[in-house]
N, C-alpha and C positions, 0 to 999 in steps of 0.2 A: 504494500500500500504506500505509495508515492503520497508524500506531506501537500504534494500541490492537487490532491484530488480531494482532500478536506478543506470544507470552510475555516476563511481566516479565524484565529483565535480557538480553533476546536483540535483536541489529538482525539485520538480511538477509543484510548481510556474513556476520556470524557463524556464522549457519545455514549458509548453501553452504560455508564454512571447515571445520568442524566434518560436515558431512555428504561434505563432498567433489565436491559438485553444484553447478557455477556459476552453474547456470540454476534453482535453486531459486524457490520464489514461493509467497506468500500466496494460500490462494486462498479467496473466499466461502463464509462457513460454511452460507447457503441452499441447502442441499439434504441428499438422502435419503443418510442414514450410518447400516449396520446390522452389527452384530459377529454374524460368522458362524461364528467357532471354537469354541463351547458348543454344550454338546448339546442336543436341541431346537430349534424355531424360533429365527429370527434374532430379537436382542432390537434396537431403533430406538436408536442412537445419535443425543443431541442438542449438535451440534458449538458450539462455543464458539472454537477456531479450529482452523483445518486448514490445511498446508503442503504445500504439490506437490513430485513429486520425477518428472515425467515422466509414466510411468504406475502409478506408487505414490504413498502420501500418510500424512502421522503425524495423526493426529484428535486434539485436545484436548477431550472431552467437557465439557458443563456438569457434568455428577453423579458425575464423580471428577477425583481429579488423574495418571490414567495419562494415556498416549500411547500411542495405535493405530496400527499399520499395515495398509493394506489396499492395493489395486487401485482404480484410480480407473479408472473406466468412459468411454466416450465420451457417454452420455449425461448425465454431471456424477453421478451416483451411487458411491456408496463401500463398496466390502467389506470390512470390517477383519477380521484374523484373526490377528493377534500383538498384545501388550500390552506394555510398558514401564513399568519403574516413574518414570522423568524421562527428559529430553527428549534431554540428553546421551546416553545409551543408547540411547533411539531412534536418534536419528542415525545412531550409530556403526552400527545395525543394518541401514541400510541394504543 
């Protein structure tokens, strides 16, 4: 896990601290991420980074500063469908 695929100010520790999930983990932002809680077609979410939490995940998009939660799929695919305004919140929303 490269220090530049974590958010500023967060290490690994912290995240699993703070989320409550020991097994937390960085996961590669190559792949299909689409927010599917708006009305209409899903819009393409382009990941900047993304944190696993099993089989959910917080999305850091490049084109805002929220945090996603979705379903992480078995084929590496991601449905997000809750927003956060920071990262702390997310967590907690586990």
């Amino acid at each position: 896990m490269a220090d530049a695929q974590l958010p500023l100010g967060w290490t690994v520790q912290r995240i699993r601290d703070v989320s409550g999930d020991r097994e937390a983990v960085v996961l590669d932002p190559n792949r299909a991420v689409q927010w599917v809680a708006g009305a209409g077609a899903p819009e393409v979410l382009h990941p900047e980074i993304i944190l696993g939490f099993h089989s959910l995940c917080l999305v850091k998009p490049v084109q805002d500063d929220d945090w996603y939660m979705g379903s992480l799929y078995d084929d590496g695919s991601i449905d997000c469908w809750s927003a956060y305004g920071d990262l702390y919140e997310a967590l907690r929303g586990l």
